[in-house]
C-alpha positions in Angstrom: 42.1 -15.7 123.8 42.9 -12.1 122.9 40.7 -9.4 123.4 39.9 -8.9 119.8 39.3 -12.7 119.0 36.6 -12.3 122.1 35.1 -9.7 120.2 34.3 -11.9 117.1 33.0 -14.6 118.6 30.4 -12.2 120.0 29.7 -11.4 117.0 29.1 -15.0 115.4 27.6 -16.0 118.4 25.2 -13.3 118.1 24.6 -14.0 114.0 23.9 -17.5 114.6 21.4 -16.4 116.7 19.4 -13.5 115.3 18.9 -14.1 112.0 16.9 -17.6 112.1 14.5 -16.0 114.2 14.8 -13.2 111.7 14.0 -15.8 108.8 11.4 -17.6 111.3 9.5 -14.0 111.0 9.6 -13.1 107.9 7.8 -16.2 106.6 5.2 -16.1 108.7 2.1 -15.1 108.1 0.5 -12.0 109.7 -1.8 -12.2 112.3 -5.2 -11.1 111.5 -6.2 -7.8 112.0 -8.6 -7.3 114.9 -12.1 -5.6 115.2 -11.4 -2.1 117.1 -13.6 -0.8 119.6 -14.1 2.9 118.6 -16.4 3.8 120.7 -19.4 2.9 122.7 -21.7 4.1 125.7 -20.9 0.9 127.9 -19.0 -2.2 127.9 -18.9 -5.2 129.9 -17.2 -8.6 129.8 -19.9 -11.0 129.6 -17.9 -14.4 131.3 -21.1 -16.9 131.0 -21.5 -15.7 127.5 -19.4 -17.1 124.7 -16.3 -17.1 126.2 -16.2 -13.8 128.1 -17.6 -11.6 124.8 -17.8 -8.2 125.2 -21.2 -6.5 125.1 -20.8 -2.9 123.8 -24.3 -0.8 124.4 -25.3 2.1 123.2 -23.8 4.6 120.3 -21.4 1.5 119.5 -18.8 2.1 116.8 -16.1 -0.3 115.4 -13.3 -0.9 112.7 -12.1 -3.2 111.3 -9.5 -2.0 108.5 -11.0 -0.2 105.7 -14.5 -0.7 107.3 -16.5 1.3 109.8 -19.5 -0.3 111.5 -22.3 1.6 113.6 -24.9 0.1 115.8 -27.0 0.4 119.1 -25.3 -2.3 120.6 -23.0 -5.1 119.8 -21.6 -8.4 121.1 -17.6 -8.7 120.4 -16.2 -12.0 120.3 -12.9 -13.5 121.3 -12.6 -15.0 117.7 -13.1 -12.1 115.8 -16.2 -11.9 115.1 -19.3 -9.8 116.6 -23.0 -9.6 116.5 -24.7 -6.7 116.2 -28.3 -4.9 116.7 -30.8 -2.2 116.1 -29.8 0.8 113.3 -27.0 -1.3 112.0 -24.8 1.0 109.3 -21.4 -0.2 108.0 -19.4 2.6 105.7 -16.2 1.4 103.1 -14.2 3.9 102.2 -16.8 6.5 101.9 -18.3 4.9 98.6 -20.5 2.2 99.7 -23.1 2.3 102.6 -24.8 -0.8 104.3 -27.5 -0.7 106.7 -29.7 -3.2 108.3 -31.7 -4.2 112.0 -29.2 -7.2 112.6 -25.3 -7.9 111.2 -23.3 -11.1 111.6 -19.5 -9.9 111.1 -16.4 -12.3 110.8 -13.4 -10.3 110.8 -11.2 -13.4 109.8 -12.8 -13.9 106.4 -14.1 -10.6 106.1 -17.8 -11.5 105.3 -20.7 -9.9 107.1 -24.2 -10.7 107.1 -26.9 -8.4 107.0 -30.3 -9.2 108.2 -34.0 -7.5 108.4 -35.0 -4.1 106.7 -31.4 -4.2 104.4 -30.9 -1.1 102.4 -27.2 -0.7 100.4 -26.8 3.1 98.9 -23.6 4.2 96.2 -24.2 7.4 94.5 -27.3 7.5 93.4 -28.0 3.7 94.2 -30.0 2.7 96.6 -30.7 -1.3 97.1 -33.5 -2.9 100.0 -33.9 -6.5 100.2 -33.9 -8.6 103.3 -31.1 -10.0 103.6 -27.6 -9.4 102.2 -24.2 -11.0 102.3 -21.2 -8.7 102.0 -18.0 -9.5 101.2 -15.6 -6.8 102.0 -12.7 -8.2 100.6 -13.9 -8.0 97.4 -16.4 -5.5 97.9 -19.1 -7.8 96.4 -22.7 -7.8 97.8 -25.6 -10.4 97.0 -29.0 -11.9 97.9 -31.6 -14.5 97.6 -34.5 -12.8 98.6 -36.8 -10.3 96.9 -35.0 -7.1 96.5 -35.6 -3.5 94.6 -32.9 -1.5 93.2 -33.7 2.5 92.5 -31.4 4.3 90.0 -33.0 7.8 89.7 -35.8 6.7 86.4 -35.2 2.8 86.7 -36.3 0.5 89.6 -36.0 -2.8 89.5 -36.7 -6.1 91.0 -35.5 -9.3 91.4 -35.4 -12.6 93.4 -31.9 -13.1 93.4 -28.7 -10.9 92.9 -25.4 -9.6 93.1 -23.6 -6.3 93.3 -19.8 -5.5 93.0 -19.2 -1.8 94.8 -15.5 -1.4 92.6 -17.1 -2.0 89.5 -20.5 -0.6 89.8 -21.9 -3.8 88.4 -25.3 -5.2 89.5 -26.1 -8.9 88.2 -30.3 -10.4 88.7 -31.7 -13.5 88.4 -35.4 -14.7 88.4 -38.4 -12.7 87.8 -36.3 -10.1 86.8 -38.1 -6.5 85.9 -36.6 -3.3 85.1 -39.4 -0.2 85.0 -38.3 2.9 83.4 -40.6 6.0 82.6 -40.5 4.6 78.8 -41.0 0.7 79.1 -40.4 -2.2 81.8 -37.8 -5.0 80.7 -39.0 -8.3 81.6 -36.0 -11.3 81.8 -34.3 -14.3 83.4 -30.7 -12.6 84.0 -29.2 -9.0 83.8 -26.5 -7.3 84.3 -26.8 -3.4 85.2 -24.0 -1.2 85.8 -24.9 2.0 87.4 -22.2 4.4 86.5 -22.8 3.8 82.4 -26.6 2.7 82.8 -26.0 0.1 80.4 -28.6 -3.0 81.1 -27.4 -6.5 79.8 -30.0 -9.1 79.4 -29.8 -12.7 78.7 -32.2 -15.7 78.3 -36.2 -15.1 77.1 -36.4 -10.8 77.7 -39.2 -8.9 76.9 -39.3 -5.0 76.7 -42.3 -3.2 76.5 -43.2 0.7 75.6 -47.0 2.1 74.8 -45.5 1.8 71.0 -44.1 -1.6 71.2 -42.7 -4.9 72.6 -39.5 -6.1 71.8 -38.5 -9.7 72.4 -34.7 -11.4 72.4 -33.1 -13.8 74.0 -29.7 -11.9 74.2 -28.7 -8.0 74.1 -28.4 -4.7 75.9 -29.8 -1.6 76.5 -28.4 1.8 77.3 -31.0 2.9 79.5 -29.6 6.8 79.3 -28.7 7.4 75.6 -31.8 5.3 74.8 -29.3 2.7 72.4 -30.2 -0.7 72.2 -29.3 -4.3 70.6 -31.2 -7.2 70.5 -30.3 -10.5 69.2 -31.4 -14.3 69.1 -34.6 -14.8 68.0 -35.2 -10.7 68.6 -38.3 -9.1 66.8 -40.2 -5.7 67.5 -44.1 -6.3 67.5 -46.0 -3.2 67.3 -50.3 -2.5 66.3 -49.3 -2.7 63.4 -46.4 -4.9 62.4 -43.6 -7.8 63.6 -40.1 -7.0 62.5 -37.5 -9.9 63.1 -33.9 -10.1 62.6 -30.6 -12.2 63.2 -29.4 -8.7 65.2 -32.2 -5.8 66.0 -30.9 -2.1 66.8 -32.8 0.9 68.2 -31.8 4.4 68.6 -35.1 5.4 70.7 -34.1 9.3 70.6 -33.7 9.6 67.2 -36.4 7.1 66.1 -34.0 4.8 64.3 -34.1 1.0 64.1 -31.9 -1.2 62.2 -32.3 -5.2 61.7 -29.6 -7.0 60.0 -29.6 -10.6 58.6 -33.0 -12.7 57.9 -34.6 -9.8 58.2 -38.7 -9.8 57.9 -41.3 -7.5 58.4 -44.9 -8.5 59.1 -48.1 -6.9 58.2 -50.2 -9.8 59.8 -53.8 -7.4 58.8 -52.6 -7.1 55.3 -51.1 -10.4 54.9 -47.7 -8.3 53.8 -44.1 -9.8 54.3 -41.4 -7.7 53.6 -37.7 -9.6 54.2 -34.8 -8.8 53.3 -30.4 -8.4 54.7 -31.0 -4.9 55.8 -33.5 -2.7 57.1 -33.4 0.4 58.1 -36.7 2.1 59.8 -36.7 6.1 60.6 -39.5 6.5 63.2 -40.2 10.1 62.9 -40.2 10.1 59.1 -41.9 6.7 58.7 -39.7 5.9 56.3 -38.1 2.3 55.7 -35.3 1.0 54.2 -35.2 -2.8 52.9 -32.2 -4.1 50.8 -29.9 -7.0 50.2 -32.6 -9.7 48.5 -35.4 -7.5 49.6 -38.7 -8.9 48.9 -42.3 -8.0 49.3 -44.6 -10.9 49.6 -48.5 -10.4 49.5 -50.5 -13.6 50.4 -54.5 -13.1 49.2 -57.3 -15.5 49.1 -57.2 -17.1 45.5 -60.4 -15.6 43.2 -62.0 -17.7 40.5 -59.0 -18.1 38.6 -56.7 -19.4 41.2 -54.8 -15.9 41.6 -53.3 -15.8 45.0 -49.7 -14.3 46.0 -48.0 -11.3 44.8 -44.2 -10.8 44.8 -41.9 -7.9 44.4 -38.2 -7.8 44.1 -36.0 -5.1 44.0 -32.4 -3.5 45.3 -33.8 -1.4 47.4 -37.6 -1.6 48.8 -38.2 2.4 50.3 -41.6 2.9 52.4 -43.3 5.7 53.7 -45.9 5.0 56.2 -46.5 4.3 59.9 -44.6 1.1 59.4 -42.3 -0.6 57.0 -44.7 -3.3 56.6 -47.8 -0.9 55.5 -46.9 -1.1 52.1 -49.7 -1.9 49.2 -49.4 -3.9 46.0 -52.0 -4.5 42.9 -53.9 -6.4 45.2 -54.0 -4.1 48.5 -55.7 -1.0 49.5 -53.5 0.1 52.8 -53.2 3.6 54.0 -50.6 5.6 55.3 -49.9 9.0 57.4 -49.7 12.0 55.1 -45.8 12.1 54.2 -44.3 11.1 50.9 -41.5 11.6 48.9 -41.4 13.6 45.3 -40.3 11.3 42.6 -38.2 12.8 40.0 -40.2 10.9 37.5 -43.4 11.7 38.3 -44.3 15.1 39.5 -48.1 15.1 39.3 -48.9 13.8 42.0 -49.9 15.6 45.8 -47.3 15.8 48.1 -49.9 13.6 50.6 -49.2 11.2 48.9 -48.1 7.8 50.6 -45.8 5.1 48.6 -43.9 2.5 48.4 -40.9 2.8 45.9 -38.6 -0.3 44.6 -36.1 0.5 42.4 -33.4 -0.8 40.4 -33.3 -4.3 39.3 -37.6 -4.8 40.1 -39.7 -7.6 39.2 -42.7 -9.1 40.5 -44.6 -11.6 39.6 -48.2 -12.8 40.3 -50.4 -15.9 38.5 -52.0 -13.8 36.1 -49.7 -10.6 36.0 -46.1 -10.2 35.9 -43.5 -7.6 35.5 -40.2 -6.1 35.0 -38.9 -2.6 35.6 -35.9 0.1 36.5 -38.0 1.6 39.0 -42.1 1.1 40.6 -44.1 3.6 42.7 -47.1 2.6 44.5 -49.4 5.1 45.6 -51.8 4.3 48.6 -54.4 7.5 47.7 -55.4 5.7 44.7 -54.2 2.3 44.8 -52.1 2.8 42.1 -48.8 0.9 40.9 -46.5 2.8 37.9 -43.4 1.1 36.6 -40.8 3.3 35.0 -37.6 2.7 33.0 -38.7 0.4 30.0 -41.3 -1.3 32.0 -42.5 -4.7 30.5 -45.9 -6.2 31.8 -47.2 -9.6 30.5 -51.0 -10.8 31.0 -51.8 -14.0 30.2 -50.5 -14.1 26.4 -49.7 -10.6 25.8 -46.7 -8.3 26.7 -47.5 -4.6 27.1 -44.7 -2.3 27.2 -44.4 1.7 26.7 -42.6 4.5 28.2 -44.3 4.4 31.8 -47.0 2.0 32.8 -49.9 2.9 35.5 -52.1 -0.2 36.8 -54.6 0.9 39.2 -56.2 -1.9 41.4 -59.0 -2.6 44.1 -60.7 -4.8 46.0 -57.4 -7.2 45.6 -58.5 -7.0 41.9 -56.9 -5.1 39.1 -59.0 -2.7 37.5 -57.2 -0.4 34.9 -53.9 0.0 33.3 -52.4 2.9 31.0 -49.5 2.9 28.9 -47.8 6.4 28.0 -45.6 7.2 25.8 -45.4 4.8 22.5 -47.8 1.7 24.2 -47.4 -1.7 22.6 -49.5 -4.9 22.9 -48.1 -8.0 21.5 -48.9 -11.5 21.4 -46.6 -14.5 19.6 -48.4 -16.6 16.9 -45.3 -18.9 16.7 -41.4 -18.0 16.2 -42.0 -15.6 13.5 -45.1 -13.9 13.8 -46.6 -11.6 16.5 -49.8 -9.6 16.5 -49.2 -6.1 17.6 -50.6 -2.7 18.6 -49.3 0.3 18.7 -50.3 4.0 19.8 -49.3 6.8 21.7 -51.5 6.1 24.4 -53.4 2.8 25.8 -56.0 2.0 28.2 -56.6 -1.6 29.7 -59.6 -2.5 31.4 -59.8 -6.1 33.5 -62.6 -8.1 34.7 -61.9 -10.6 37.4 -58.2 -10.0 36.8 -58.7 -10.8 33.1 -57.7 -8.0 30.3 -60.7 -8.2 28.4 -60.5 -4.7 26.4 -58.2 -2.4 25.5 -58.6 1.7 24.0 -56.0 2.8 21.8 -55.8 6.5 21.0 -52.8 8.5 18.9 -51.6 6.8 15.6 -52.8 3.7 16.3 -51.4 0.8 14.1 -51.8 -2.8 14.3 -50.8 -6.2 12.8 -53.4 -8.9 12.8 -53.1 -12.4 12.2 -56.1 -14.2 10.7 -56.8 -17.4 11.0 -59.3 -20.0 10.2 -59.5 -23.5 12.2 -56.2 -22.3 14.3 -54.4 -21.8 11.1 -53.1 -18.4 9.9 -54.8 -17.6 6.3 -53.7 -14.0 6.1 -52.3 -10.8 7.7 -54.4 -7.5 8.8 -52.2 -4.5 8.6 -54.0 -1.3 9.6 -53.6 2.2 10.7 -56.5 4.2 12.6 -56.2 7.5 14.7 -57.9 5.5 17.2 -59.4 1.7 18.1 -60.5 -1.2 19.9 -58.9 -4.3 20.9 -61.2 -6.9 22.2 -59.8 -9.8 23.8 -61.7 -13.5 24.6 -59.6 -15.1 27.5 -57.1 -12.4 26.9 -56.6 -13.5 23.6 -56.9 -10.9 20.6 -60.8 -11.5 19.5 -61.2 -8.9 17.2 -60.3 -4.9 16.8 -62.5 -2.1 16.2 -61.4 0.9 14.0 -63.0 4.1 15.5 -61.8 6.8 13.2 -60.1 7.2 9.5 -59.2 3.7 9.4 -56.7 2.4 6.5 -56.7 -1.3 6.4 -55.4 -3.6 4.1 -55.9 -7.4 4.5 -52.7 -9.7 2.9 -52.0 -13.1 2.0 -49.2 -14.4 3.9 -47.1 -14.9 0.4 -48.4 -11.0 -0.7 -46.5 -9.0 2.1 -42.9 -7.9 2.6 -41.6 -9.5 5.6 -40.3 -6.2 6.4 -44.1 -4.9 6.9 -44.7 -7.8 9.8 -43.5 -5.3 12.1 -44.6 -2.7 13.5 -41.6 0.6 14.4 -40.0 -0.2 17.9 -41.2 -3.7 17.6 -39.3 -5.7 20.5 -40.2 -8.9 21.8 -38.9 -9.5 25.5 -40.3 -12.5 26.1 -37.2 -14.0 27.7 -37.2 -11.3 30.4 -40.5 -12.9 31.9 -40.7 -14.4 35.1 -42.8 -17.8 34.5 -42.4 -18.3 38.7 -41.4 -17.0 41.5 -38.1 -18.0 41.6 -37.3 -15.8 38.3 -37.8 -12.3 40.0 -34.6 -13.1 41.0 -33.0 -13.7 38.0 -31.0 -10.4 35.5 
C-alpha cells in the first residue's frame, strides 16, 4: 500500500470513529447544573450523615444558576439538594427576594421550600406567611397558610395564594380581604397585580367605604386610579339607597357611577323604584341620569279609595339629590341637598330648589290621577309636580288641560292643582256631547284624592248639560268673568256664577251645533293611560 493510500485510511478510520461519539453527545441530555459552594466559614464532610453531605457553617453562600442563597449554615447533599438554617435569604436576578428561618432546596427540579417566619419582597412588595413553595423555574411562589401582602395603601390577607415574580401577578383564595385607606374588599378569589394595582375579584365580593358597600360576584378594581367594574348580581347599597345592574361602574375620583342593563334604584324609606337601561349618577353634583325605559315606581299604602302606586315614564328621568333614588312624586314629601337645576320653562322658582325632571315622551299614571306631558318638574321645597308642553291630566271623569299644569301634594294626598294659561275642564256625556269649562286661569282643590271643587277666574265660559232622571233635557251655555264648579264624586254637580254672569239655557233642538263647543275645544281622551301598561304606549 502506497504512502498516500495509508494516509486515507487514517482518515476513514478516524471518521468512523469520531463522529458516532460525536452524534452519541449531542443527543444527550445535559447534566444538571450543580449547587456551588460560594462561600462559607467552615466545611466538613459529614460520612455518617446522608452519604457524606457537606455541612457548611457560618456566613454560608451558594448558587445555583440564576439563584443566590444565603444562610448561617447549610447541609449540601450528594443529590443536589441541601438543607438550610437560621437567616435564610435567597436573591433571583436582583428582582425578587426570599427569606425565611429554614429552606429545603432541590437543585434538580428547581423547587425550594421555605419554612418559619417567610417574608418575599419585589419593589414595593412585601409578602409574610409561614410557609412558601418557590419554584424558580418559573419564578412562581405560593402558600397554604395565613399570609399578608403590603403594597404601600393596601394589605391584604388570605389563607391560600400564589405569586408569579415575571408577571407581578398575585392570585388569593379563602377569606380573602383587601384594606385600603378608602374601603376593605371582602372575597372568595382575587387576582392582584402589583405593577398596575389592578385587583380582580371573583365569586361572592363585598367592598365596603364609610359611603357605601358594593356587592358582585365578578369584576375589578383599579385600586390607584380609583376605576372600578362590577358585574353579576352587583348593586351599590348606600343610607340611603340600592342601585343594581347587569354591569355597575365607578369612577371613585371623579364621583361617577354608571349601571347598565336592568338597571334599578331603591329608595327602600320612600318606597321609590327607579329602573331603567342606563344610569348615570354624578356624586359631587348629586345628579342622576336614568334612560332607556326609565321608570319611577312609588308603592304607598292604599287610602279609602283604594289609591296605591304611582308611575312615571319618561326618555330620560334627571334627579338632583343625595341619591338617584330621592326623588318625590304626588304622593311623597322627600328632601334633597340644596342644588338644582334652572328650568328654561320655569324661572320663578329659588335656585335651592331640589327636583326631579322627566322629559320627553312622560306619562304616569295612578288609580285616581293620570297624565300625559312633553316635560314634568317636581319640586321637593313644596311638594310640587308641573307638567309642561300640552300637559293633559284626567281625574276620575274629567280631563283638565291648559298651557302648564301645577299639582301640589302632601301627606301622600293631593291637595291643589292650577292650570295657566287657557285651563279647560271637560267631561264626555256620550259621543257627541261634552261639558266644558274654560278660563284663563283654574284652581282645583281635592279631598281624599277626590276633585271636589274648582275656581275659575279670567273669561270664564262653560257648557252645561242638564239633565233630568240621567237624561239630557237641555244645554247651559254661559259666560262669567269668574265661577264655581262643584263636583259630587268628581262629577259636575252644579256651577256657581260669581260675577257679570250671561247665561242662556237651550233646548237641545234650539242651539247651533256649532255653539256645543267651547274655542280650543279638544278632546284627548285616547291619549289616557287606563293602566299601567299604557305609560308606555305613543
Amino acid at each position: 500500500m502506497s504512502a498516500k493510500h495509508i494516509h486515507y485510511f487514517f482518515i476513514y478510520t478516524f471518521c468512523i470513529l469520531i463522529f458516532p461519539c460525536l452524534s452519541y453527545s449531542q443527543e444527550s441530555p445535559p447534566s444538571k447544573k450543580k449547587i456551588e459552594i460560594l462561600n462559607a466559614g467552615a466545611l466538613r464532610s459529614e460520612q455518617n450523615f446522608a452519604n457524606g453531605a457537606k455541612r457548611l457553617i457560618g456566613d454560608v453562600r451558594l448558587k445555583h444558576e440564576t439563584v443566590l442563597m444565603f444562610c448561617d449554615s447549610a447541609y449540601l447533599y450528594n443529590d443536589n439538594s441541601l438543607d438550610a438554617f437560621g437567616h435564610v435569604h435567597i436573591q433571583q436576578n436582583d428582582s425578587i427576594n426570599l427569606y425565611g428561618d429554614f429552606l429545603k432546596y432541590n437543585g434538580n427540579t428547581k423547587k425550594a421550600v421555605l419554612t418559619k417566619n417567610v417574608t418575599v419582597t419585589k419593589t414595593d412588595m412585601t409578602l409574610t406567611t409561614l410557609e412558601l413553595i418557590y419554584d424558580v423555574t418559573t419564578s412562581v411562589g405560593s402558600y397554604n397558610t395565613p399570609a399578608k401582602i403590603v403594597n404601600k395603601d393596601n394589605v391584604l390577607t388570605s389563607d391560600q395564594g400564589y405569586f408569579f415574580a415575571k408577571s407581578s401577578d398575585l392570585t388569593f383564595k379563602n377569606n380573602v380581604v383587601l384594606t385600603n385607606p378608602q374601603f376593605v374588599i371582602n372575597c372568595d378569589t382575587m387576582r392582584y397585580n402589583t405593577t398596575s394595582k389592578i385587583t380582580y375579584f371573583k365569586g361572592p365580593t363585598t367592598i365596603k367605604s364609610k359611603d357605601n358597600l358594593i356587592y358582585c360576584e365578578d369584576g375589578w378594581y383599579d385600586t390607584f386610579n380609583d376605576l372600578s367594574r362590577f358585574s353579576k348580581h352587583s348593586y351599590i347599597l348606600t343610607k340611603e339607597q340600592k342601585m343594581l345592574g347587569d354591569s355597575l361602574y365607578y369612577d371613585r375620583k371623579k364621583g361617577i357611577g354608571k349601571a347598565k342593563r336592568n338597571v334599578q334604584i331603591i329608595d327602600t324609606a320612600q318606597q321609590i323604584v327607579i329602573s331603567g337601561d342606563l344610569a348615570l349618577h354624578y356624586e359631587f353634583n348629586d345628579l342622576s341620569v336614568i334612560t332607556g325605559h326609565a321608570l319611577l315606581t312609588q308603592v304607598a299604602e292604599k287610602d279609602s279609595l283604594g289609591n296605591d302606586t304611582l308611575y312615571i315614564h319618561a326618555d330620560t328621568l334627571k334627579a338632583w339629590g343625595e341619591t338617584a333614588a330621592k326623588i318625590a312624586s304626588t304622593g311623597g314629601n322627600l328632601k334633597y341637598t340644596k342644588r338644582a337645576e334652572k328650568s328654561k320653562t320655569d324661572t320663578t322658582e329659588e335656585d335651592d330648589d331640589q327636583r326631579l325632571f322627566a322629559y320627553n315622551h312622560v306619562k304616569f299614571f295612578k288609580r285616581n290621577l293620570q297624565g300625559k306631558c312633553d316635560s314634568l318638574i317636581y319640586t321637593t321645597i313644596d311638594s310640587t309636580m308641573k307638567l309642561f308642553g300640552k300637559p293633559v291630566l284626567w281625574s276620575d271623569e274629567n280631563q283638565l288641560t291648559s298651557d302648564s299644569v301645577k299639582v301640589i301634594s302632601g301627606n301622600k294626598s293631593l291637595k291643589t292643582m292650577e292650570l295657566f294659561g287657557t285651563g279647560f275642564m271637560v267631561s264626555q256625556e256620550d259621543s257627541l256631547r261634552y261639558n266644558q269649562v274654560r278660563g284663563k286661569y283654574m284652581k282645583g282643590f281635592f279631598a281624599d284624592n277626590k276633585l271636589y271643587k274648582v275656581n275659575v277666574e279670567g273669561n270664564s265660559q262653560t257648557i252645561y248639560y242638564a239633565k233630568e232622571k240621567d237624561a239630557i233635557t237641555a244645554v247651559n251655555r254661559a259666560d262669567c268673568s269668574d265661577m264655581r264648579i262643584m263636583l259630587k264624586d268628581e262629577q259636575l254637580d252644579r256651577i256657581i256664577f260669581l260675577t257679570k254672569p250671561e247665561a242662556t239655557l237651550y233646548p237641545l233642538d234650539k242651539i247651533d251645533v256649532k255653539e256645543l263647543k267651547l274655542k280650543d275645544f279638544i278632546w284627548r281622551g285616547n291619549e289616557r293611560p287606563l293602566q299601567f301598561n299604557d305609560i308606555f304606549t305613543w
